[in-house]
VODREN-210878 format. One record per residue (C-alpha): residue number from 1; residue in one letter; chain; z, y negated, x. Coordinates in steps of 0.1 Angstrom, whole numbers, always signed. Layout:
N
NUM,A,A,Z,Y,X;
...
END
This chain:
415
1,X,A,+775,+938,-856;
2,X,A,+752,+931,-826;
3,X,A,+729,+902,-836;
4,X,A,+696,+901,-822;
5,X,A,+685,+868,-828;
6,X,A,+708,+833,-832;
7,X,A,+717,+825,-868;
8,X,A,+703,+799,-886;
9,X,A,+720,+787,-916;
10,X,A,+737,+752,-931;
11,X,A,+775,+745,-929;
12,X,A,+790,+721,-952;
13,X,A,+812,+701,-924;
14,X,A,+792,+674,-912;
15,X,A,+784,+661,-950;
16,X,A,+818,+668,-971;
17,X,A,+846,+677,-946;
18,X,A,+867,+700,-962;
19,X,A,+863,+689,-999;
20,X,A,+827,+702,-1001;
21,X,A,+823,+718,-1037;
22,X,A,+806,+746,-1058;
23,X,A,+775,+723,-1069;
24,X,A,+770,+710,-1037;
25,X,A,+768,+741,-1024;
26,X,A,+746,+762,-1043;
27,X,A,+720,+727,-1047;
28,X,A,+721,+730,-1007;
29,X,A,+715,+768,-1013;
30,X,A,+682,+765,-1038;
31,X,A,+669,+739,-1014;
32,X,A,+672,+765,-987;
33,X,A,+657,+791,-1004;
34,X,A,+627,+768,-1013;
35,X,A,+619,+748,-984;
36,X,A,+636,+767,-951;
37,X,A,+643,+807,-960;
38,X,A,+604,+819,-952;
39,X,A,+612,+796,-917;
40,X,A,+642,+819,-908;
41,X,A,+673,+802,-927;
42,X,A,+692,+822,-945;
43,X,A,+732,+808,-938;
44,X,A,+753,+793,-964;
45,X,A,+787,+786,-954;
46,X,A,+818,+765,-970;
47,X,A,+837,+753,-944;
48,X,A,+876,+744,-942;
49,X,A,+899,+741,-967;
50,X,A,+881,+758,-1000;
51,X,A,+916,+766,-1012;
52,X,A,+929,+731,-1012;
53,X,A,+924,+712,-1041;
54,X,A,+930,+680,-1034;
55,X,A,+905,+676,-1000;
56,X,A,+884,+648,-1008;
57,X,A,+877,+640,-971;
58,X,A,+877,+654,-932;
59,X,A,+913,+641,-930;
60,X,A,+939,+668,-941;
61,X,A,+966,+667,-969;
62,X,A,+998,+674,-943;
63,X,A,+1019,+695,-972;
64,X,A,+994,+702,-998;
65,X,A,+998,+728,-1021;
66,X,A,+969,+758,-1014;
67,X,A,+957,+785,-1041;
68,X,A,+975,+817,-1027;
69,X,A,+978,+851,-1040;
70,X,A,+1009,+870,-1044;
71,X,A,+998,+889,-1009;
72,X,A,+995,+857,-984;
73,X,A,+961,+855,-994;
74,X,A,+946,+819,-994;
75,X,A,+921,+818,-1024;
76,X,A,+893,+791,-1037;
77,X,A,+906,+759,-1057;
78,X,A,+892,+765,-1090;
79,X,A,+887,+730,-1096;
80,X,A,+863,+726,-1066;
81,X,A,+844,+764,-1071;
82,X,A,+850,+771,-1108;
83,X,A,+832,+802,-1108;
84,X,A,+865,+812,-1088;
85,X,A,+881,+822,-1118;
86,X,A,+901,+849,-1128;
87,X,A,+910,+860,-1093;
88,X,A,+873,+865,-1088;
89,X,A,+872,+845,-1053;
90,X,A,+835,+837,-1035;
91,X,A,+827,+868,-1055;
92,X,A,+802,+848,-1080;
93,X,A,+791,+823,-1055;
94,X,A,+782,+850,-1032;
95,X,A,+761,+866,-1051;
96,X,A,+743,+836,-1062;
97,X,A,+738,+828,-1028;
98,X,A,+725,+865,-1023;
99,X,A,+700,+863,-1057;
100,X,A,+682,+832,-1038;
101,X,A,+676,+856,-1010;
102,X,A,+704,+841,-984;
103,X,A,+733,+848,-971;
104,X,A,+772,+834,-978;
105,X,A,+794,+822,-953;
106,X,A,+829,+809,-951;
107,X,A,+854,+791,-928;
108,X,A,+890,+807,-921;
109,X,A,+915,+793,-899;
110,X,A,+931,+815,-873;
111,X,A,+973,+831,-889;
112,X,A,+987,+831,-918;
113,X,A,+997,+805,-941;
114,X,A,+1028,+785,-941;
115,X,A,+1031,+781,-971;
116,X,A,+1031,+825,-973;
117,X,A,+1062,+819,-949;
118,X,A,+1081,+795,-968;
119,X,A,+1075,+815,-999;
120,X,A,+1076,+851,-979;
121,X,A,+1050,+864,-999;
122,X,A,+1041,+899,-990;
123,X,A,+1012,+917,-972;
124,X,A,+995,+939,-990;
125,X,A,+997,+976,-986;
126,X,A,+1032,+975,-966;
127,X,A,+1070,+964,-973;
128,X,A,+1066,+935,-950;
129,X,A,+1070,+902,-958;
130,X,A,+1048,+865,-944;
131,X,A,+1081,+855,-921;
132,X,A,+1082,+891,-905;
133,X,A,+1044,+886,-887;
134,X,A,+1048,+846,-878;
135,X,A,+1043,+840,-847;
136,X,A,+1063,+807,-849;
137,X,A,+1055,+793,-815;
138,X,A,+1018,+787,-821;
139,X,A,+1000,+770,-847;
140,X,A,+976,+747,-850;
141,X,A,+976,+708,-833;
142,X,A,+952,+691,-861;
143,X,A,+961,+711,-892;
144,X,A,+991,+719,-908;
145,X,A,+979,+748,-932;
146,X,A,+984,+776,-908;
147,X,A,+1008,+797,-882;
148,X,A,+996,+822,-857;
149,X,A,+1000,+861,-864;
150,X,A,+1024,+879,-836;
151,X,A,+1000,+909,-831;
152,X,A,+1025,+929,-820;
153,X,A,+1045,+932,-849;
154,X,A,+1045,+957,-878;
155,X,A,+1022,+944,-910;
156,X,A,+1002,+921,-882;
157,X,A,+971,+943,-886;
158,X,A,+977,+952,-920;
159,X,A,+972,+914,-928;
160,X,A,+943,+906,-909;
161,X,A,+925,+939,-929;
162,X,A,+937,+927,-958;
163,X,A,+924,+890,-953;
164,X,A,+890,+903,-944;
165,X,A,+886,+933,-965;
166,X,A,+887,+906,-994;
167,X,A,+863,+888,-977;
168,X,A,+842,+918,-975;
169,X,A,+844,+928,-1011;
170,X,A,+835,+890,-1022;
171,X,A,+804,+897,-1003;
172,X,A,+807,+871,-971;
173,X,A,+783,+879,-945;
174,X,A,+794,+853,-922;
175,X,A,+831,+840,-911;
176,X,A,+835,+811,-888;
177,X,A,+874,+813,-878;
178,X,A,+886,+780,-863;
179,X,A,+919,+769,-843;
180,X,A,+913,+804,-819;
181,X,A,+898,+795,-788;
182,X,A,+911,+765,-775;
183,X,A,+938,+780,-766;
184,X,A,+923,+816,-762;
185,X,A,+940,+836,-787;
186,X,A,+930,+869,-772;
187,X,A,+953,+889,-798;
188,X,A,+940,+876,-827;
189,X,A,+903,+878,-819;
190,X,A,+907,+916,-814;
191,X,A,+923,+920,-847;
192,X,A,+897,+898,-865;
193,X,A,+869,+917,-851;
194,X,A,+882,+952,-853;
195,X,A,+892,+937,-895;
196,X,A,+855,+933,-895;
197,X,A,+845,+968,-885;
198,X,A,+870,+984,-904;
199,X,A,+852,+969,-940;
200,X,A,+819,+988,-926;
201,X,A,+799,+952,-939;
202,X,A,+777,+932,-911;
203,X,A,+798,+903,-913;
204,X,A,+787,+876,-882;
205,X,A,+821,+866,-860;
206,X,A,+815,+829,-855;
207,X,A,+843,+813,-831;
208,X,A,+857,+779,-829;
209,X,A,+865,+753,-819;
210,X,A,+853,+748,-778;
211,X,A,+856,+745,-750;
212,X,A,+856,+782,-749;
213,X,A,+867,+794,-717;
214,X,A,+842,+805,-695;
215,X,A,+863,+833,-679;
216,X,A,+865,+849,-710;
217,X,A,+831,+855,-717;
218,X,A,+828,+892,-710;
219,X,A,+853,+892,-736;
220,X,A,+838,+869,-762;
221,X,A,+805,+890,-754;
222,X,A,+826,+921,-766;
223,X,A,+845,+904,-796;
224,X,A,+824,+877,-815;
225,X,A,+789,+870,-824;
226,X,A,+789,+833,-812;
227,X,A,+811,+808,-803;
228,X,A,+817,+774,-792;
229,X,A,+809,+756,-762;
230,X,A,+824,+725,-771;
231,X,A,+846,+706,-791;
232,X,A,+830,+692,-828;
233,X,A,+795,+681,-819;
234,X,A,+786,+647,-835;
235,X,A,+758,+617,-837;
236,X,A,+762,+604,-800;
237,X,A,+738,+602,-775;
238,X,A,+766,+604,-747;
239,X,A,+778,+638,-764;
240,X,A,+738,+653,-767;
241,X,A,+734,+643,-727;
242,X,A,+769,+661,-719;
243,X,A,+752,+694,-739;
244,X,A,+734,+697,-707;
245,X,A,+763,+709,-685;
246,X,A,+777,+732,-710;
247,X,A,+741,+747,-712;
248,X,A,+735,+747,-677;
249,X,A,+767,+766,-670;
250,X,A,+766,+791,-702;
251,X,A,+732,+804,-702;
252,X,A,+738,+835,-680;
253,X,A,+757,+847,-709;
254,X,A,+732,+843,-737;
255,X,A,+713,+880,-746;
256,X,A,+710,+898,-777;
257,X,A,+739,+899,-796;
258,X,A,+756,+872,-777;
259,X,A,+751,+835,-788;
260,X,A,+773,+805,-769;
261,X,A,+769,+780,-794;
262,X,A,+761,+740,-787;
263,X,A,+777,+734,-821;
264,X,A,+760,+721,-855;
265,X,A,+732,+700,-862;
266,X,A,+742,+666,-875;
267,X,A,+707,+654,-888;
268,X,A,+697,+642,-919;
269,X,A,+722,+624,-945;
270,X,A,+756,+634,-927;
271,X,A,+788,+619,-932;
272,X,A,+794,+618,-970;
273,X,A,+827,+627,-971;
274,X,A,+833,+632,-936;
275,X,A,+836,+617,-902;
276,X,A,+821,+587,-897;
277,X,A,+809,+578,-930;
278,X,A,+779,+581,-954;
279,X,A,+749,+576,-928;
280,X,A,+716,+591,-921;
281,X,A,+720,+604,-885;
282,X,A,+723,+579,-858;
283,X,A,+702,+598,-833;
284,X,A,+668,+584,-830;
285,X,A,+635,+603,-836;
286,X,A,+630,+607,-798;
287,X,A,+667,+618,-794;
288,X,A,+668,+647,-825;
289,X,A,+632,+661,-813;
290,X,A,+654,+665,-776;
291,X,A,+683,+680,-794;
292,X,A,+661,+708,-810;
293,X,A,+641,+715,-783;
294,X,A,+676,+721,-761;
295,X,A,+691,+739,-787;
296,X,A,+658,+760,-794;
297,X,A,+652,+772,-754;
298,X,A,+692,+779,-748;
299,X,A,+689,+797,-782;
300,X,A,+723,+787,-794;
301,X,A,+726,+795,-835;
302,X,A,+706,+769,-857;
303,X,A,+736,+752,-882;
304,X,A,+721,+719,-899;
305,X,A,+751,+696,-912;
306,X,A,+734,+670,-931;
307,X,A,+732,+676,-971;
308,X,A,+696,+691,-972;
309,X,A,+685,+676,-1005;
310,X,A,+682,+644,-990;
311,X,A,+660,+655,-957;
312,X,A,+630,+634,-954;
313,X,A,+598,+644,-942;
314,X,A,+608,+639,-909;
315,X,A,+638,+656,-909;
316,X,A,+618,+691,-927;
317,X,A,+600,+687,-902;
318,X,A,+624,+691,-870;
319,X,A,+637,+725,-893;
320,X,A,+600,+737,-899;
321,X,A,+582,+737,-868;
322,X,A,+574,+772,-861;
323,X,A,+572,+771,-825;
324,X,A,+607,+757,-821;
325,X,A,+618,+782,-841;
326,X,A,+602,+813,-823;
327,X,A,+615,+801,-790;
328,X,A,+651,+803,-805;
329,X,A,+645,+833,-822;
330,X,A,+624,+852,-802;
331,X,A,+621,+841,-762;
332,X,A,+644,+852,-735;
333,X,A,+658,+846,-700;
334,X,A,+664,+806,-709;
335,X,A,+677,+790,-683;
336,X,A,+678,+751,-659;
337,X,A,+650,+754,-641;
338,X,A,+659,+722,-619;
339,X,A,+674,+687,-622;
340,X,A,+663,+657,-606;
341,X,A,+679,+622,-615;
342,X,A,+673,+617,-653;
343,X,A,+645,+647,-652;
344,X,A,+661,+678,-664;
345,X,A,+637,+714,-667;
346,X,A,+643,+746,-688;
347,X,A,+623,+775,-691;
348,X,A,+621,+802,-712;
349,X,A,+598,+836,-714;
350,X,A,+580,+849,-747;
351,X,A,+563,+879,-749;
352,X,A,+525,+866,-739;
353,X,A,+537,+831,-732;
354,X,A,+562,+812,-713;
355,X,A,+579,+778,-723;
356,X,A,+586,+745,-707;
357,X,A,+609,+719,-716;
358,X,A,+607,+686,-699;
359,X,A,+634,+664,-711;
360,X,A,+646,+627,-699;
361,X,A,+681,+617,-702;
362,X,A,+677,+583,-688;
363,X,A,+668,+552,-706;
364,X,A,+638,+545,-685;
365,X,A,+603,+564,-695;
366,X,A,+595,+589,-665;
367,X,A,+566,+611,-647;
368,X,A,+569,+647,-643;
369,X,A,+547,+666,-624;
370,X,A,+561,+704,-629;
371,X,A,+542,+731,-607;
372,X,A,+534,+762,-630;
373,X,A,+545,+785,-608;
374,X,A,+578,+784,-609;
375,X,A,+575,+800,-644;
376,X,A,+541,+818,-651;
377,X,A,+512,+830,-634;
378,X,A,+482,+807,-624;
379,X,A,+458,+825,-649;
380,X,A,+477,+809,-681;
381,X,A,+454,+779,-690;
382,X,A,+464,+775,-729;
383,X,A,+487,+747,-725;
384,X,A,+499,+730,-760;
385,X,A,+528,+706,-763;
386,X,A,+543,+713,-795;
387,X,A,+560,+683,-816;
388,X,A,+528,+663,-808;
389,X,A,+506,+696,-810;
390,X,A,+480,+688,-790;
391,X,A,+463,+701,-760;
392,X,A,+473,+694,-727;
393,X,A,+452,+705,-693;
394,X,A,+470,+712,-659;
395,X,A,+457,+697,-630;
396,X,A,+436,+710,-601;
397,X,A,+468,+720,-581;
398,X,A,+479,+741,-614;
399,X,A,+506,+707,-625;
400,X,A,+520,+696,-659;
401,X,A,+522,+661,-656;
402,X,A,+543,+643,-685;
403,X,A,+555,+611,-688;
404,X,A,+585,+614,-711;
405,X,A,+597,+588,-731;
406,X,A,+637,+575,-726;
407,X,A,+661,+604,-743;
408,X,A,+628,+622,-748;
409,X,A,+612,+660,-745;
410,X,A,+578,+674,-741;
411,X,A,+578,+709,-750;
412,X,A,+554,+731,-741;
413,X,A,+536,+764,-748;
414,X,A,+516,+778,-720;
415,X,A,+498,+812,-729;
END
């Protein structure tokens, strides 16, 4: 599936962890629909551990018992997705999801489970058994649900298809699978991806977790729709100043169809039941107006984390400015214009226009004085700076001067 835009959706990690459950998710999914879809958002994905009944946090039940079919086939808990049922999977949830006019996401992790192993369930379609495809060697540091899938041997492929094909038939548009780039599990993503095209469904590749290896980005260009720059992304300034260098090195890689991702968006009411406890987001007003404005001109996908239902006006806001939103869905050739000291500079082309980020990641206010052209010709005179969405004039020597507040942005439009 080659994507021409970033994804925008809402994943259920940053609120509930991995014990996020059916009513949560379709009240985040009518919220969506009401307030965000006609902006562009249209992802709703359940993240880890949807077939473990007992989650309740982001820390993991070592040992826990998962819903598993008699083919190796992890399933939904009942007790957390109900309409789960009778073998029916994400099948009813999905299409809820898809009657609201969205789309339905999930979150895998990378193998097959070890509890399939230990049981030596079979795979579906062949005469092999879970133990026969292991790949014993590699699993997973920080969860214990999972082994990796030796891709060499007979019944490896027939697995993966089976996996997905379910997916497929459940209707999931979107599959974030975690534990597969850190280290690069070159194998597995080929099987995953060619899984995907062998079910005939546009179903986005998301990969996690980061840092994803630079050298491999022809091949992550190839294989996957996004994936992850960096490690989980959280409510720290010192991590949002440190998205600059993973920005700064991956944008030569971002074009249509090919999304390096900064990572979700943990704004709003976060924390729930996940790391770090119930809180609204600890980044200031200055600080999440920076964090969209990177995210928007390096068009990485668009994943709010916070439970939507309890965004304020503020926080509708960040997720409904249309200008923000057309340069991450629409502009082109982002890229670092220049650092200097705290003063960093991006720039990105539309079709008539051209944009200009001016962000300060130092705790002192500063003065920029940016010469137009570096980006556009001298005849564009339209200048507009959009979260404050007023009208700014260059100077006689064709200048933006902008005093930015401390972990601040201007962003303009110049037409």
């Amino acid at each position: 599936m080659k994507l021409k835009k970033p994804p925008m959706g809402w994943n259920s990690w940053d609120c509930y962890g991995a014990s996020v459950c059916e009513d949560e998710v379709r009240k985040n999914a009518e919220y969506m629909a009401k307030n965000l879809k006609t902006y562009g958002w249209e992802y709703i994905v359940v993240d880890i551990q949807w077939y473990e009944p007992t989650a309740d946090s982001a820390d993991y039940h070592y040992g826990a018992e998962l819903v598993m079919d008699e083919y190796s086939r992890l399933m939904p808990a009942i007790n957390r997705f109900p309409s789960a049922k009778d073998g029916n999977g994400f099948k009813a949830l999905s299409d809820y999801v898809h009657s609201l006019g969205l789309k339905f996401g999930i979150h895998i992790l990378r193998g097959i489970p070890k509890q399939a192993i230990r049981e030596n369930t079979k795979i579906l379609g062949t005469d092999v058994r879970a133990a026969q495809i292991a790949d014993f060697g590699s699993v997973c540091s920080w969860n214990g649900d999972m082994c990796g899938v030796d891709m060499t041997k007979k019944g490896a492929m027939e697995y993966y298809n089976s996996i997905i094909s379910m997916y497929a038939e459940w209707g999931v548009d979107f599959i974030k699978v975690d534990d597969i780039l850190r280290p690069y599990h070159k194998p597995e993503i080929e099987a995953i991806q060619k899984a995907i095209e062998n079910t005939g469904r546009d179903i986005v590749l998301s990969l996690s977790p980061g840092d994803a290896p630079i050298g491999e980005a022809e091949h992550l260009i190839k294989n996957a729709n996004m994936w992850r720059m960096t490690d989980d992304f959280w409510d720290g300034w010192e991590q949002l100043k440190k998205m600059f260098d993973y920005c700064r090195a991956w944008f030569p890689y971002v074009g249509e169809g090919s999304f390096p991702d900064c990572d979700m968006l943990p704004l709003g009411r976060i924390g729930i039941r996940s790391h770090g406890g119930d809180r609204i987001t600890r980044f200031t007003h200055d600080e999440q107006r920076l964090l969209m404005s990177l995210w928007a001109i390096f068009k990485s996908p668009l994943f709010f984390g916070g439970d939507m239902i309890y965004n304020d006006d503020f926080t509708l806001s960040l997720m409904t400015n249309e200008d923000v939103i057309r340069i991450n869905q629409t502009s082109y050739a982002g890229r670092e214009v220049y650092r200097k000291g705290n003063e960093i500079v991006w720039s990105a082309n539309g079709n008539d226009e051209r944009y200009l980020a001016v962000f300060n990641i130092g705790d002192t206010p500063i003065k920029s004085e940016f010469y137009l052209e570096y980006i556009c010709a001298s005849d564009k005179n339209n200048i507009k700076e959009i979260w404050t969405d007023k009208t700014v004039s260059k100077t006689a020597d064709n200048k933006i001067v902008s005093d930015v507040v401390p972990h601040g942005v201007c962003l303009y439009k110049i037409k």
